[in-house]
C-alpha positions in Angstrom: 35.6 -37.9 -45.1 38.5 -36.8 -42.7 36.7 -38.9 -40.2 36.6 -42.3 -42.2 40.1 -41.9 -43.4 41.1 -41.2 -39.6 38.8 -44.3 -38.1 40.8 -46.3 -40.7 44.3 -44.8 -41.2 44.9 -43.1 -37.7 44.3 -39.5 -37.5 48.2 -38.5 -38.6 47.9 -40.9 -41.8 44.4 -39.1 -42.1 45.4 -35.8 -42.1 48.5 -36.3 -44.9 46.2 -38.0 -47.1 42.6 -35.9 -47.0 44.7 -32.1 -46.7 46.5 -33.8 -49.7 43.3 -34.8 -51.8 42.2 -33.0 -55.2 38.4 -31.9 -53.7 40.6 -30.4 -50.8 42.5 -28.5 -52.5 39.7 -27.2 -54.7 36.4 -27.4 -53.4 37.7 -25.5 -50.2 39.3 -22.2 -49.2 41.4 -24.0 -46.1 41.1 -27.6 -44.7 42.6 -28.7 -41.3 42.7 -31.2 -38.6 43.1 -30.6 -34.9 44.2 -33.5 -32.7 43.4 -33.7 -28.9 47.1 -32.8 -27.8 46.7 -29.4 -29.6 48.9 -30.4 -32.7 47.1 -28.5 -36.1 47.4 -28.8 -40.1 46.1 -27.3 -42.6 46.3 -26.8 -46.4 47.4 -24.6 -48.0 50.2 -23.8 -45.3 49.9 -20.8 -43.4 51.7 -18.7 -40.2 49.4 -19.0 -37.3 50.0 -16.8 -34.3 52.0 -17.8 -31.1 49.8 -19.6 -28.7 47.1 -20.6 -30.7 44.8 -23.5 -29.5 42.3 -25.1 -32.1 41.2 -26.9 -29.3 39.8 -23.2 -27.5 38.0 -22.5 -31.7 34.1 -22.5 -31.9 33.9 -25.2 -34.7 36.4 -27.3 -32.8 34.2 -27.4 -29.4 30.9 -27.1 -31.6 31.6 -30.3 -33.2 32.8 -32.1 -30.0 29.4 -30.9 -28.8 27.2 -32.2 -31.4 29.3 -35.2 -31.7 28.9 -34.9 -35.7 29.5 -33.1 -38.1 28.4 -29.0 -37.8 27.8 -26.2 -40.0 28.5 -22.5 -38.9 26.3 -19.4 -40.1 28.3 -17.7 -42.8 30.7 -15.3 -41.3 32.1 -11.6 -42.8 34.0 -11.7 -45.9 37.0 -14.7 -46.9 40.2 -13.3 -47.8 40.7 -14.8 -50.7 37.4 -14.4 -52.7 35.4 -11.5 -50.8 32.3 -12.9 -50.1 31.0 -15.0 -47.4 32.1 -18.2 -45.9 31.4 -21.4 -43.9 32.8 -23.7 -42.1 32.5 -27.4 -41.9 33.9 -29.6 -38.8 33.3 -33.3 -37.9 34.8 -34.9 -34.8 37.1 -37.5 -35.7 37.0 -41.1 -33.6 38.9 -44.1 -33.8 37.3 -47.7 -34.2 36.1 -48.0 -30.3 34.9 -44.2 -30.8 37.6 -42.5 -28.6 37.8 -39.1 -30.1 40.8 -37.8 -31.9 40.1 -34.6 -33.1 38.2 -32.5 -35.5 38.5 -32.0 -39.3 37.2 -28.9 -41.0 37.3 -26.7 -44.2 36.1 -23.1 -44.9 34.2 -22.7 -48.3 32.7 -20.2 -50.2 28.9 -19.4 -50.4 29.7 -16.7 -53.5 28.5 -19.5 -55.9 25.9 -19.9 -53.2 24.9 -16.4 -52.9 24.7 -15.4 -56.8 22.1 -18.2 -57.0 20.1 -16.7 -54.8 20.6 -13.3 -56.2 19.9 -14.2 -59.3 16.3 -15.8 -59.0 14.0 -14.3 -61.5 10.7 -12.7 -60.2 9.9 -10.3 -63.0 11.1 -7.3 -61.7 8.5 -7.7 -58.9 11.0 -8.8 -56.2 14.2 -10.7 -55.2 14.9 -14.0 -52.6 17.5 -14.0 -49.7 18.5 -16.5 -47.2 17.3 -15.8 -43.4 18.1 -17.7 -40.3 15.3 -19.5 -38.0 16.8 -16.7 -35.4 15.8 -13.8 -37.8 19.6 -12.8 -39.2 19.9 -12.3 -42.8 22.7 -14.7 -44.4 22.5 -13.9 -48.1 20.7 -10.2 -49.5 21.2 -8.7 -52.4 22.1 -5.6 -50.6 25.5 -7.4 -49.2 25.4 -4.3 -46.0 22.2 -6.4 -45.0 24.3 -10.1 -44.3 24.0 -10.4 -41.1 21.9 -7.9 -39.8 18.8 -8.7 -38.4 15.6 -9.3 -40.5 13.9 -6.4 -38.2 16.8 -3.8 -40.3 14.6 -4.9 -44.0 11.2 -5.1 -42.8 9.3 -2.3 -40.8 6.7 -3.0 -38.5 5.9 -6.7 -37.4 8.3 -9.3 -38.6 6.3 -12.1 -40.4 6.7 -15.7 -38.6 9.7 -17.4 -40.5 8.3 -20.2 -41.9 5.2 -19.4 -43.0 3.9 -19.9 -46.6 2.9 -16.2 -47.1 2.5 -13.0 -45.0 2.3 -9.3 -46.0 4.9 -7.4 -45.1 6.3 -3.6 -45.6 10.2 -2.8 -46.5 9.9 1.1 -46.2 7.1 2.4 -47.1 6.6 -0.2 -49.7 3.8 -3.1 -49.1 5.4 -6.1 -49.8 4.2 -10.1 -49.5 7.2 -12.4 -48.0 7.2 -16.2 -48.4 9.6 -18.2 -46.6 10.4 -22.1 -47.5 12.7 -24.0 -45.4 15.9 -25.6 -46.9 15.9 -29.3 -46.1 19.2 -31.9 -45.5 21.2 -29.5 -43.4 22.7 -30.5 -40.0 20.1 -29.7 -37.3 22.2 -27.1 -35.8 21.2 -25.4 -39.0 17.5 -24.1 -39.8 17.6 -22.1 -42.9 15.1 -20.8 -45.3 15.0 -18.7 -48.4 12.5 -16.6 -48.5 10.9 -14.7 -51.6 9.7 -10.6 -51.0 7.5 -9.4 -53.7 5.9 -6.6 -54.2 1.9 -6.4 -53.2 0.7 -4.2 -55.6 2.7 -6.3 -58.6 1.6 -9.5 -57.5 -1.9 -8.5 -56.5 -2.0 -6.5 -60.3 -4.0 -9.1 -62.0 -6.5 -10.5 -59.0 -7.7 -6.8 -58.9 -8.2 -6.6 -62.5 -10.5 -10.0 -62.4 -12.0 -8.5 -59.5 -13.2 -5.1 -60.7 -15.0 -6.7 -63.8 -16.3 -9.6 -61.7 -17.6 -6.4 -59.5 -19.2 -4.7 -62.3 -21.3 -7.5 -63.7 -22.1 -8.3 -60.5 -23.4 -5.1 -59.5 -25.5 -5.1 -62.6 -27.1 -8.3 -62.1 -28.1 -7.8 -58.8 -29.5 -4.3 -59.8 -31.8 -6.1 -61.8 -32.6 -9.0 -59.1 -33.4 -6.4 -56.7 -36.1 -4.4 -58.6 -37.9 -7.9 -59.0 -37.0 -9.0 -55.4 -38.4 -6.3 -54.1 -41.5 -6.4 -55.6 -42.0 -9.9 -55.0 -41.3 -9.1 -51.4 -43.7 -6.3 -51.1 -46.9 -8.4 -52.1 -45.7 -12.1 -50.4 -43.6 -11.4 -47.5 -43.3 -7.9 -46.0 -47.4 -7.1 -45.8 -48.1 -10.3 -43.8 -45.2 -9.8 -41.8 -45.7 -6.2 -41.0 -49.4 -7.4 -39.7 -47.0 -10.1 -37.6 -45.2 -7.4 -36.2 -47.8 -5.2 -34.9 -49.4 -8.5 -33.1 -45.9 -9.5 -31.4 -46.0 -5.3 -30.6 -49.6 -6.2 -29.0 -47.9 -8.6 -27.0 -45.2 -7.0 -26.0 -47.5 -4.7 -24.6 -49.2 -7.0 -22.1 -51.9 -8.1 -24.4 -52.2 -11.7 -24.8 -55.7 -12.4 -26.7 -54.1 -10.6 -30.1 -55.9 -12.8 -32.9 -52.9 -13.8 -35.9 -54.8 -13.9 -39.3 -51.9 -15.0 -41.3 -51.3 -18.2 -38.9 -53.8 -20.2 -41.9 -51.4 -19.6 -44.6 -49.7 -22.9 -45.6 -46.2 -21.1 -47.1 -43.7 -19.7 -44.5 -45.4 -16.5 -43.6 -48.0 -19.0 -42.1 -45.4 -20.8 -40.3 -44.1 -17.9 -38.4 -47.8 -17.4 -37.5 -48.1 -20.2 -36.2 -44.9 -19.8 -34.5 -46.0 -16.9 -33.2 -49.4 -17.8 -32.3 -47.4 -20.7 -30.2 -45.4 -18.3 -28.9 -48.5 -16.2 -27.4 -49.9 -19.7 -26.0 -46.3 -20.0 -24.3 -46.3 -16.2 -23.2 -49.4 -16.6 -21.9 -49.0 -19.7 -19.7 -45.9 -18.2 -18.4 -47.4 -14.4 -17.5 -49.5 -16.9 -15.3 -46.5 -19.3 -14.0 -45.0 -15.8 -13.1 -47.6 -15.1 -11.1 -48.2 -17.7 -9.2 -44.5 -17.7 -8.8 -44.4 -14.2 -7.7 -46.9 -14.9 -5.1 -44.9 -17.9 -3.6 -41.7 -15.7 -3.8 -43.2 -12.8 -2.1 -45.0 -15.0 0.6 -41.5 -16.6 1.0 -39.6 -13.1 0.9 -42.3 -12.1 4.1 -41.6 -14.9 6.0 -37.9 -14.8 5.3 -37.9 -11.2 6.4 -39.9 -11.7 9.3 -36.9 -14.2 9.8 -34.4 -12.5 9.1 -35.5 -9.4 11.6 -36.0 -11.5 14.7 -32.3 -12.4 13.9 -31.5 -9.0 13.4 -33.5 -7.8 16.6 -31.7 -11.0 18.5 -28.4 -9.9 17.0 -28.9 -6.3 17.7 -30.1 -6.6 21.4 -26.4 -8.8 22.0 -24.8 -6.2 20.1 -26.1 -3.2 21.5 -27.4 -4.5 24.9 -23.9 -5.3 25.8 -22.9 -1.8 24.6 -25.3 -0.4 26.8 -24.0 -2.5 29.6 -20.7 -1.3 29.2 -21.7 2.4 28.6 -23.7 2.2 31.9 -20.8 0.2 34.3 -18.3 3.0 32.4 -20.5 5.8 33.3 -20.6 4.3 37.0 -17.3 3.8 36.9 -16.4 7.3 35.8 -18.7 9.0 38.3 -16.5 7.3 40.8 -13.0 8.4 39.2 -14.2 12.2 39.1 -15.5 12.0 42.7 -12.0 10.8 43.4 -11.0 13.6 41.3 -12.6 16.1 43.0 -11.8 15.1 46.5 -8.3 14.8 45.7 -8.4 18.0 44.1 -9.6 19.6 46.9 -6.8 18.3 49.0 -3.9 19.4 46.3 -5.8 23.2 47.0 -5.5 23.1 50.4 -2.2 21.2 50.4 -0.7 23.7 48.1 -2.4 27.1 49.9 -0.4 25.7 53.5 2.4 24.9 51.3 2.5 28.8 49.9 2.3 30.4 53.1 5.0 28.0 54.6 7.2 29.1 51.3 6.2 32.8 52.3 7.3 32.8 55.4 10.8 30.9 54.4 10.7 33.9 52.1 11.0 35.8 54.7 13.1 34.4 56.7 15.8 34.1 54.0 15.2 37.9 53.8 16.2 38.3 57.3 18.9 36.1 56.9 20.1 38.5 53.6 19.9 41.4 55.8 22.2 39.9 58.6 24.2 38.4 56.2 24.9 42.2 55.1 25.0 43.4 58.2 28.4 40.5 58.9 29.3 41.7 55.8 29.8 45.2 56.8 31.5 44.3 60.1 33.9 41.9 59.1 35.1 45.1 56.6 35.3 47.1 59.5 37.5 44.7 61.4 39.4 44.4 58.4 40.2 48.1 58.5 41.0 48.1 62.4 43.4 44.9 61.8 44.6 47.0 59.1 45.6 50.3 61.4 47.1 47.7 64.3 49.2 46.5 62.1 50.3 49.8 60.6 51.0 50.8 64.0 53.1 48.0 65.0 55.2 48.5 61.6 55.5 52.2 63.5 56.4 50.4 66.6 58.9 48.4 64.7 60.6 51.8 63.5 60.4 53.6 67.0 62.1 50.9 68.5 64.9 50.7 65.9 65.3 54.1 66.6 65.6 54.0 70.5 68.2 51.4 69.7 69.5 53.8 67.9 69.8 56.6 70.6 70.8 54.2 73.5 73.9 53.1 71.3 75.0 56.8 71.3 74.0 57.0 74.8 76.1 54.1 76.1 79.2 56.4 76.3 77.4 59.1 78.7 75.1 56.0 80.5 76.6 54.7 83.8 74.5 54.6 86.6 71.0 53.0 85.4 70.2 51.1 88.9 66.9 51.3 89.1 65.6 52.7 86.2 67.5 50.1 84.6 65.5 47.2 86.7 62.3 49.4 85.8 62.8 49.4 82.3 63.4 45.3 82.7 60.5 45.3 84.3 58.2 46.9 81.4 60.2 45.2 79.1 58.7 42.1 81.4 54.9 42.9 81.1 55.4 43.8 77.4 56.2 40.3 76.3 53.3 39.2 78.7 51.2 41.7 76.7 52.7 40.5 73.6 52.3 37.0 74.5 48.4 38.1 75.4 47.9 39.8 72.5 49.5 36.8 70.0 47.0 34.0 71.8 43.7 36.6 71.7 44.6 36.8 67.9 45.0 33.0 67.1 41.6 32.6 68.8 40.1 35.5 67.3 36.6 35.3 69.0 35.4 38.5 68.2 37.5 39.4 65.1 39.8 42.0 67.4 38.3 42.6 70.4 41.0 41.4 72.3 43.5 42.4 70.3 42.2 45.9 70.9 42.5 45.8 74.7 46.5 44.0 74.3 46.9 47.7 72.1 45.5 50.0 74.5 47.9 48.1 77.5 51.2 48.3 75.1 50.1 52.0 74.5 50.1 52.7 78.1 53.4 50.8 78.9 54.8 52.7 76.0 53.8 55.9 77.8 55.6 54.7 80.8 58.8 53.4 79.0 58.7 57.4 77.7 58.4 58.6 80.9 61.3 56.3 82.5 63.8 57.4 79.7 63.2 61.1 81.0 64.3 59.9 84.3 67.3 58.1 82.6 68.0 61.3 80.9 68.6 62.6 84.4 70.8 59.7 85.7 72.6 59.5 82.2 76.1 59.4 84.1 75.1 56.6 86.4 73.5 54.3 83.5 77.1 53.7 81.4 77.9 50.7 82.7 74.3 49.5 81.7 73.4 50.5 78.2 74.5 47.4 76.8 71.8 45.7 78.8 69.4 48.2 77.8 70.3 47.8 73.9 69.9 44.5 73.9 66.6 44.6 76.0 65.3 47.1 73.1 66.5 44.5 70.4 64.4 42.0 72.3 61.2 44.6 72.2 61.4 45.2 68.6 61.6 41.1 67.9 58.4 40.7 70.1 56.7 43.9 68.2 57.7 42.2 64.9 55.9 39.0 65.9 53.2 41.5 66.9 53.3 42.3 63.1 53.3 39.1 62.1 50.7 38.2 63.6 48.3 41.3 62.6 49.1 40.1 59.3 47.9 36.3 59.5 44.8 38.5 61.3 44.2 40.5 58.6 44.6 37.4 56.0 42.0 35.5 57.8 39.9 38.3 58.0 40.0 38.8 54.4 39.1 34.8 54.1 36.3 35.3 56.4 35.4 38.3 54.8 35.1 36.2 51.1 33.2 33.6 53.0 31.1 36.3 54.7 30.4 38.0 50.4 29.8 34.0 49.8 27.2 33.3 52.2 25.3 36.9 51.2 25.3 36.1 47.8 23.9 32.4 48.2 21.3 34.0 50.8 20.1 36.3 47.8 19.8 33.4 45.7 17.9 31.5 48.1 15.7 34.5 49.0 14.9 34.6 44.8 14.2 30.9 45.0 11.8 31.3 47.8 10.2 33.8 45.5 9.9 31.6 42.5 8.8 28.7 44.6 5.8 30.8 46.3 4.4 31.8 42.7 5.0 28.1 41.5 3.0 27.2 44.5 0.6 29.5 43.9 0.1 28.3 39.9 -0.2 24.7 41.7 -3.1 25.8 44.0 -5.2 27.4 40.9 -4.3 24.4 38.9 -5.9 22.6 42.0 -8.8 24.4 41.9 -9.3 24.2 38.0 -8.8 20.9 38.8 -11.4 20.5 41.0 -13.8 22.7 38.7 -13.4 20.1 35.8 -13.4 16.7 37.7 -17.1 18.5 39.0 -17.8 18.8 35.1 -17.2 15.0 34.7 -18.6 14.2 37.8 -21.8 16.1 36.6 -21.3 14.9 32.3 -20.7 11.0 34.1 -24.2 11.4 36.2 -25.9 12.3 32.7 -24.1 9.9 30.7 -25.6 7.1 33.0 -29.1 8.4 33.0 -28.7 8.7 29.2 -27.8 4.9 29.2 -30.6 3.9 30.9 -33.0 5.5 28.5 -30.8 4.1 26.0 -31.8 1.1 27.4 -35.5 1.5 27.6 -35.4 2.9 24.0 -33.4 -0.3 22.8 -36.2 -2.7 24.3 -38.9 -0.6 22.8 -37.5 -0.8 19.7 -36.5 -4.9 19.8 -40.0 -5.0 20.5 -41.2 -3.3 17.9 -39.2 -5.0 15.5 -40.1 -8.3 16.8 -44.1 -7.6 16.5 -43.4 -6.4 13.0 
């Protein structure tokens, strides 16, 4: 109605005058209209909350859907009356059908729901409404509405709409009938449906049917006695002599005479019946044999057939093996005599190769001893670079104190003429020593050796430096004038000795070097001695892996000889047998 009035009036004249009309006002809980732009009215007036959208409400965009007027499953409890409700909507169009919003009202189904509640079965049962869906609407239990049919009935759920179907609530059996209700929209598919209980409604049938039983019974107590009888005599003698004739047949014998085929009621029909059915097993226990001969003369000939395939197919099959067996036996005979050859040349290659690794063995030995050996001496020259330098240190001291004594001499010292010029002149071939000495120990040939022979001359000119200050001792008066000379002269001999020093000392560093390198090269010689060793046994494990090498590549050399011999009576057997087969 909301949707005439707005097609006519416009939808605001629409809504003033339906929300305003009598049936509105008491046929329904709430009526309201919606417009496109979100505006909403409804009677009676109430406070909506903030932001709501009728536009975003199911009935609104249900009914925009259908495009018509909707009806929604009922829906908890209305506030005003407690029971369930509904709601109505219808999209509402102007006169060239542009839509202008929905219309709807909420009413109450209580009126709707006592009716159902209160149909009358007797005390045998009650009705309810049930969706197409399965969801209860209306139940006289109100905790059922709108739960699903499978919370009433246990076990399978009947199909809704059917007439009838037995059905159990609990443990009681019950009988459900469902009947649709017709002129609702089609977004609707309701149906009321009617539970009673089985043994209630089935109360009266059984009564009918246990007195029907008993005069049945009865009667056919007394037909049977008479039936029987009648049988015995008429029916069951001639066809008891019927069955030991088809037993005769069924045994193999053919020529069984049926006496009861002359009769003229039924028992004389299934003689005859069976009398054609002994012409018929006759005729075909001699079809089957002629057809068994054919067969078996075909089966022959197709397995004659069929085993010159099988010998054609086999000699392809296995002749080719063959082939290949023989040309890989030939081919391994080769490969091990390969073997062998080459196995004899790893033996022989690895025996020279063990007594070449014996005799570097040996060699490295030697070189361990001699490496030892340098060892030893370059500790010794060590030592002896050691004691030169200790005595030059004692050198150094000696001539500090000679300095020393010629200071406190230069008072007494005046006249040193010529032991003056001799001292000059040791002083002379002590540098040339020293100078000697300092080349033969940057060259170092010999670790010393030259050194050794530069000490025994500075010894010796020591000596005679001793021996000329006893003859100064004796011109002390005459040397004065000359000590100053001789002073520094002594300064000059205790510089050079202090190089000599110096020197003994970069000696005995190197020495120590050479000595590190000399610890060095015996160490490495040991190691190469022990991997001499290990490379002589691996040789040694090569050579007998050589020979077991050569052992087993004789095995297949031998196994590949019998192998091919075994083919070729392989062979032979093969053709014996394809020609066998093919005389079969």
């Amino acid at each position: 109605m909301l949707a005439q009035q707005a097609a006519l009036h416009g939808i605001d004249a629409a809504s003033d005058r339906a929300l305003d009309l009598p049936i509105s006002r008491d046929s329904f809980l709430i009526s309201y209209v919606s417009r496109t732009d979100g505006f909403f009215s409804q009677m009676p007036k109430e406070d909506l909350p903030p932001g709501y959208d009728p536009r975003k409400r199911p009935w609104y965009q249900a009914a925009v859907a259908a495009n018509g007027p909707i009806l929604t499953e009922p829906y908890g409890a209305a506030a005003r009356s407690g029971s369930l409700t509904i709601t109505s909507a219808a999209p509402m169009r102007d006169a060239n059908g542009a839509l202008l919003g929905v219309a709807g009202s909420d009413f109450d189904l209580g009126a709707l729901a006592r009716m159902i509640n209160a149909v009358d079965t007797g005390g045998t049962g009650y009705a309810y409404l049930v969706s197409r869906a399965g969801k209860i609407l209306i139940h006289p239990r109100a905790e059922l509405n709108g739960k699903p049919l499978s919370d009433l009935i246990t076990g399978p759920l009947p199909a809704i709409g059917q007439e009838t179907a037995e059905t159990r609530e609990g443990e009681r059996p019950t009988l459900t009938a469902f009947a649709r209700v017709p002129d609702l929209p089609a977004s609707l598919d309701w149906y009321v449906a009617l539970s009673v209980d089985r043994a209630h409604a089935f109360a009266p049938v059984t009564r009918l049917a246990t007195a029907l039983a008993a005069t049945t019974i009865l009667v056919l107590l007394v037909l049977a006695v008479v039936v029987s009888r009648l049988m015995s005599v008429t029916v069951a003698r001639p066809l008891n002599r019927l069955v030991a004739v088809l037993q005769r047949m069924a045994g193999g014998d053919v020529e069984a005479r049926i006496d009861v085929a002359a009769r003229r009621d039924e028992i004389g029909a299934v003689g005859r019946a069976v009398e054609a059915i002994k012409e018929m097993v006759a005729r075909t226990a001699r079809e089957q044999a002629e057809v068994t001969r054919v067969a078996e003369a075909a089966a022959e000939a197709e397995r004659r057939r069929t085993m010159l395939a099988l010998a054609d197919g086999f000699e392809r099959a296995v002749g080719g093996i063959v082939g290949m067996v023989s040309s890989s036996a030939t081919e391994l005979q080769a490969t091990a005599q390969v073997m062998t050859a080459t196995a004899s040349q790893t033996a022989a290659q690895s025996t020279s190769v063990a007594a070449a690794a014996e005799q570097a063995s040996a060699n490295v030995g030697t070189v361990a001893v001699a490496s030892e050996e340098l060892g030893t001496s370059v500790q010794e020259i060590a030592r002896q670079v050691a004691g030169s330098a200790a005595l030059a240190q004692g050198a150094v001291a000696e001539a500090g104190r000679t300095s020393h004594l010629v200071g406190e001499l230069s008072a007494a010292v005046s006249q040193i003429g010529d032991v003056v010029e001799l001292i000059s002149t040791i002083a002379g071939q002590t540098n040339l020593l020293a100078l000697n000495a300092t080349i033969e120990a940057a060259r170092a040939g010999e670790a010393g050796r030259g050194f050794a022979v530069v000490a025994a001359e500075v010894k010796a000119l020591a000596n005679q430096t001793a021996k000329a200050t006893g003859e100064i001792a004796g011109h002390i008066q005459r040397i004065q004038g000359s000590t100053g000379q001789a002073v520094t002269a002594i300064d000059v001999i205790e510089g050079r000795i202090r190089e000599i020093d110096g020197v003994a000392s970069s000696i005995a560093a190197a020495v120590e070097q050479q000595g590190a390198a000399t610890r060095e090269i015996v160490r490495n010689v040991h190691e190469a001695a022990t991997g001499a060793g290990e490379v002589t046994t691996t040789i040694a494990g090569v050579a007998g892996a050589a020979e077991e090498t050569g052992a087993a590549a004789s095995q297949v050399l031998s196994a590949s000889s019998e192998l091919s011999r075994q083919s070729e009576h392989l062979s032979a057997e093969v053709a014996r047998f394809l020609a066998t087969v093919r005389a079969a």
